[in-house]
C-alpha positions as CSV (number, residue, x, y, z in Angstrom):
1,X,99.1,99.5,97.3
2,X,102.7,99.8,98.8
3,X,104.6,101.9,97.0
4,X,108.0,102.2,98.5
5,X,110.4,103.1,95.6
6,X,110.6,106.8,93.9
7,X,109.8,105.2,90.2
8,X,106.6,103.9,91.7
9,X,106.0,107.1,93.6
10,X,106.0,108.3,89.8
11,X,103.4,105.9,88.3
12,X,101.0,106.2,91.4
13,X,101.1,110.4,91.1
14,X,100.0,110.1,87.6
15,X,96.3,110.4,87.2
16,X,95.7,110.7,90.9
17,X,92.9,113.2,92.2
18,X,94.2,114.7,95.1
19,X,92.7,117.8,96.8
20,X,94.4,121.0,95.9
21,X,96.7,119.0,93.7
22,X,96.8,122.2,91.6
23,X,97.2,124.6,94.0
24,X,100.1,126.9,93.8
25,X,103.3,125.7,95.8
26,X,104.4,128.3,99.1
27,X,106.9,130.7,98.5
28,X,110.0,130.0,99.4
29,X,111.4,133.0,101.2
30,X,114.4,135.1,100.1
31,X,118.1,133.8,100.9
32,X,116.6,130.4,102.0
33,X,118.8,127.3,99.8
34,X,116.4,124.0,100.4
35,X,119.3,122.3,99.0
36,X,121.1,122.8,102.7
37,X,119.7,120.2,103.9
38,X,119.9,116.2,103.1
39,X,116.4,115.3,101.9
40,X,114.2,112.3,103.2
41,X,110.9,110.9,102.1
42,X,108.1,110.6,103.8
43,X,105.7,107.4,103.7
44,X,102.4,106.3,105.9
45,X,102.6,102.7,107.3
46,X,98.6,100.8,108.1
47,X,98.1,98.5,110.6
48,X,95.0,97.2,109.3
49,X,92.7,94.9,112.2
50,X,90.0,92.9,111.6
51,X,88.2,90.2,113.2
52,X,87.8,86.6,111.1
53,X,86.3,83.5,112.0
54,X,86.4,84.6,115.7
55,X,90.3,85.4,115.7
56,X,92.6,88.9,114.8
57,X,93.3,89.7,112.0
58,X,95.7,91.5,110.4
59,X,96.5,92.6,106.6
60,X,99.8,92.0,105.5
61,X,101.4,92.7,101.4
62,X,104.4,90.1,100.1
63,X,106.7,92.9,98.6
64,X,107.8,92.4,95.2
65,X,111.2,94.1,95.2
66,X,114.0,95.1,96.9
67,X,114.7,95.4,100.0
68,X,113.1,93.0,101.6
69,X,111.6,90.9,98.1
70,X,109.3,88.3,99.3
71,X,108.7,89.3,103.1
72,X,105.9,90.0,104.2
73,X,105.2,93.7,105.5
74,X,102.2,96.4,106.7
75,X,100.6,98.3,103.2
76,X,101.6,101.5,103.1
77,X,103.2,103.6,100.4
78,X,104.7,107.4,99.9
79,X,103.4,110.3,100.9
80,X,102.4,112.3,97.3
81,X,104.4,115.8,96.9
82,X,100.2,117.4,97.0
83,X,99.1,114.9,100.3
84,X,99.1,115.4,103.7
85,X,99.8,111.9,105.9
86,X,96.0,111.7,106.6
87,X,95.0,111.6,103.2
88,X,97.8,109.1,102.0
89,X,96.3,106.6,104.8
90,X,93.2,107.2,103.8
91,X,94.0,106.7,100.0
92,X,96.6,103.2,100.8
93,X,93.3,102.0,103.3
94,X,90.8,102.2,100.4
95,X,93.0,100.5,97.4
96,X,94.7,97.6,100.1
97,X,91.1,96.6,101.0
98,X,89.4,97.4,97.6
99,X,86.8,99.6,98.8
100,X,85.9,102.9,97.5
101,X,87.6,106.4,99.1
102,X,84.0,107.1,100.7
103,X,83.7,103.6,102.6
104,X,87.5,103.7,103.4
105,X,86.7,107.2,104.8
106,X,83.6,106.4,107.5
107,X,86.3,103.9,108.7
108,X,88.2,104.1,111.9
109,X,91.7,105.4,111.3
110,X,93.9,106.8,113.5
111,X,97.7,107.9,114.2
112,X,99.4,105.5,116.4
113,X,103.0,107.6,115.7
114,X,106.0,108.5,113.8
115,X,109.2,106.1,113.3
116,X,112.2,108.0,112.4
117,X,115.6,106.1,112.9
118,X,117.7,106.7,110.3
119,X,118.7,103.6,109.2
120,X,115.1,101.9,108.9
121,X,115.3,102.1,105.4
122,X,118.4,101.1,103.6
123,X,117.6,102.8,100.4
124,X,117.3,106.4,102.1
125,X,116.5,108.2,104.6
126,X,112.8,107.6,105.7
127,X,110.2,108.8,108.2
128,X,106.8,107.1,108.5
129,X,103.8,107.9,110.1
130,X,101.7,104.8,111.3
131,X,98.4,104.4,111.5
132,X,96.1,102.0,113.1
133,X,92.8,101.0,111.3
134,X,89.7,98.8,112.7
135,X,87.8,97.6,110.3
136,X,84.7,94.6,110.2
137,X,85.8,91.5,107.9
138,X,86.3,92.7,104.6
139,X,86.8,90.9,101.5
140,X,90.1,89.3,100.2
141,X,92.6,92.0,99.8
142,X,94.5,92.5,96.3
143,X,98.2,93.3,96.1
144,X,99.4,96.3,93.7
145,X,102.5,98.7,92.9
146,X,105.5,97.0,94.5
147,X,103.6,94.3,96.7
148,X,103.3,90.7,94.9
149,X,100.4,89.6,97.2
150,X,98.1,91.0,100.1
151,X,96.8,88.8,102.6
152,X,94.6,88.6,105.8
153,X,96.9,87.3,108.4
154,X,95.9,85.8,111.9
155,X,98.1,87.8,114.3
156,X,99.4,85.3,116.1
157,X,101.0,83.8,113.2
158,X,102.4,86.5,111.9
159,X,106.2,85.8,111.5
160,X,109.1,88.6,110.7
161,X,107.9,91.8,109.0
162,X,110.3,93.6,106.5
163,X,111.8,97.2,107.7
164,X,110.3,98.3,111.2
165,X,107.4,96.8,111.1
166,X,107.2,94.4,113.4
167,X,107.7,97.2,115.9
168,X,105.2,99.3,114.3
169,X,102.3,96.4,114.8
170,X,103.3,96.2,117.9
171,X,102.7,99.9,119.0
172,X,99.3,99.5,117.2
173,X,98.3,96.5,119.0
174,X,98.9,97.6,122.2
175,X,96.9,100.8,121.1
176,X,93.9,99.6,120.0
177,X,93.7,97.2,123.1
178,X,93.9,100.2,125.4
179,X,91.6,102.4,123.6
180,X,88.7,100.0,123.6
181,X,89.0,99.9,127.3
182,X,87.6,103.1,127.9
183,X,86.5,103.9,124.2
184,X,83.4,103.0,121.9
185,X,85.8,101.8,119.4
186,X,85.2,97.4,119.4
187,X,82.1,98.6,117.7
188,X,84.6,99.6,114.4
189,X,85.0,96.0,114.5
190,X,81.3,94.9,113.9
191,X,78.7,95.2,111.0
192,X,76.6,98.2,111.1
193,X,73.9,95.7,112.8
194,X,75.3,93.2,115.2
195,X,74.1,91.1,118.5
196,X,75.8,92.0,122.1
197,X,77.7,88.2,121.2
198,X,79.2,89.8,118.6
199,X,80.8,92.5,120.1
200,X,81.8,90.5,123.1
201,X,83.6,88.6,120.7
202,X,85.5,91.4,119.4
203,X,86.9,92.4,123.5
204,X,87.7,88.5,123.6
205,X,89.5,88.5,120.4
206,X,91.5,91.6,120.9
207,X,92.3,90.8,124.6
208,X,93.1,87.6,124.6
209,X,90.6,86.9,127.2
210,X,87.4,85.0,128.2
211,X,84.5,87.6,129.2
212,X,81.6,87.0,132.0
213,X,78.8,87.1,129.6
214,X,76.2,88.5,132.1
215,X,78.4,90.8,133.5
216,X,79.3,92.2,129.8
217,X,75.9,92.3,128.8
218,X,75.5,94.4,132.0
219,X,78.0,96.5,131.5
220,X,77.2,97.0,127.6
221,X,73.8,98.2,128.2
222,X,74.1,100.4,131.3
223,X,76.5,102.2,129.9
224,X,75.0,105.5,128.4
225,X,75.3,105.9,124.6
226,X,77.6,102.7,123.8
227,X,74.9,101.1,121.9
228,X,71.1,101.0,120.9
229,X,68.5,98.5,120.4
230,X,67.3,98.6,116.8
231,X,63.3,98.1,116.2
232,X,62.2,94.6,114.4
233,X,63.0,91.6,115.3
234,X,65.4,89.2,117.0
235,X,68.1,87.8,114.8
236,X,68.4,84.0,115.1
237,X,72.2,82.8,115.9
238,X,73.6,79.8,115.5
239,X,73.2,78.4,119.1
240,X,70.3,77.4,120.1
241,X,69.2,79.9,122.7
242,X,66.9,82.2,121.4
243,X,67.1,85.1,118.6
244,X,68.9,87.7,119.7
245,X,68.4,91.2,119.9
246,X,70.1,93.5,116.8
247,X,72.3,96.7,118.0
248,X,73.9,99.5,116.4
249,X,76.7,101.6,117.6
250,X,75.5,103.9,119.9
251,X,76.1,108.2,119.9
252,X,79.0,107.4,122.7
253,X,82.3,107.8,121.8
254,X,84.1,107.5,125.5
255,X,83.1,104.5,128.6
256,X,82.1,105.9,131.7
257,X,83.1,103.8,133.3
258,X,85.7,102.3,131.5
259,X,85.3,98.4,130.4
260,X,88.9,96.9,131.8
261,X,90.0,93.7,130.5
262,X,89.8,91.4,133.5
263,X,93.2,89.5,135.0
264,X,94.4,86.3,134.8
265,X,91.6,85.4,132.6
266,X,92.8,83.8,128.9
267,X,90.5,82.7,126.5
């Protein structure tokens, strides 16, 4: 739910649960004026990834109003006067994709950084702090607040993003392909049972890239902790090769050694 605009900031804070809501504000010391200095806002930006029908992904909101009515942009919203960053990502991931606040949370969700120019906004001054999310393929999205429509967009067909964002994805991108080079993290992308095709199709799909199938599967399962072999049996595929053995994520979090993306090799 994107709500960039301070009367929907207003209608999103009312009724919200958000920890220590209640708590008593900090003291502001004696002889300080927080009126000396021009104030900003401060919203969270969600580069939202997923992997459909064997291509990226990428969730995108139509806004509603102005600036930028009509265009297409990331979901994102303000950052509550009671919320750190974190939990405003956490709170735009789970309404944008519909799921509840406790599946949103056992998602991957991480800072990617902070965009501060001040003209990026032309209502005010604002900072926003991205974030990158990896999710498996999630239902339809729904649109709320000040965005008309939310959509799962393939990434290659993208277009021009409202505000910064175009930059923004970009970072994020470039992010989550490096990080699953020597990270556990294409598993994010999968189901919590999935077949090694699976999540060679997740490297191919972010890299851009055709993978060695025997020398992934090699690489997969020598690596220590990356994944593990789930008791019961094979789960047929559509080829016809036979079933394939089930995996879940293993307790790895880092590749030793790293998986590189190979070069010169497109899919």
């Amino acid at each position: 739910m994107n709500t960039r605009g301070p009367h929907a900031r207003g209608r999103r804070a009312q009724g919200l649960r958000v920890r220590d809501q209640h708590a008593p504000a900090p003291r502001v010391p004696e002889g300080y004026d927080p009126f000396a200095f021009e104030p900003f806002a401060v919203t969270v930006d969600l580069a939202v990834f997923t992997v459909r029908e064997s291509r990226l992904h990428v969730l995108l909101v139509q806004r509603g109003e102005e600036p930028y009515l009509g265009a297409w942009a990331l979901p994102g919203g303000f950052v509550l006067p009671r919320e750190s960053a974190g939990q405003a990502a956490r709170r735009e991931l789970a309404e944008e994709t519909g799921l509840s606040e406790e599946t949103a949370g056992a998602l991957h969700l991480e800072q990617v950084r902070t965009y501060s120019d001040p003209d990026r906004d032309p209502r005010m001054r604002v900072v926003s702090v991205a974030y990158a999310a990896l999710v498996p393929d999630l239902p339809e999205p729904r649109g709320g607040g000040d965005a008309a429509h939310a959509r799962w967009t393939e990434f290659g067909a993208l277009g021009r993003l409202a505000f910064d964002h175009d930059h923004i994805l970009a970072d994020a991108y470039d992010r989550v392909g490096s990080k699953i080079e020597y990270t556990c993290l294409a598993t994010a992308f999968c189901p919590p049972e999935f077949t090694l095709g699976e999540l060679r199709q997740v490297y191919e799909t972010v890299w851009g890239v055709e993978l060695d199938r025997p020398n992934f599967r090699r690489k997969v399962l020598t690596t220590p902790g990356f994944v593990q072999a789930l008791e019961g049996p094979p789960r047929r595929t559509g080829g016809r090769g036979k079933p394939a053995t089930l995996y879940r994520a293993g307790a790895a979090t880092t590749l030793h050694p790293p998986l590189l993306r190979p070069e010169g090799r497109t899919a």
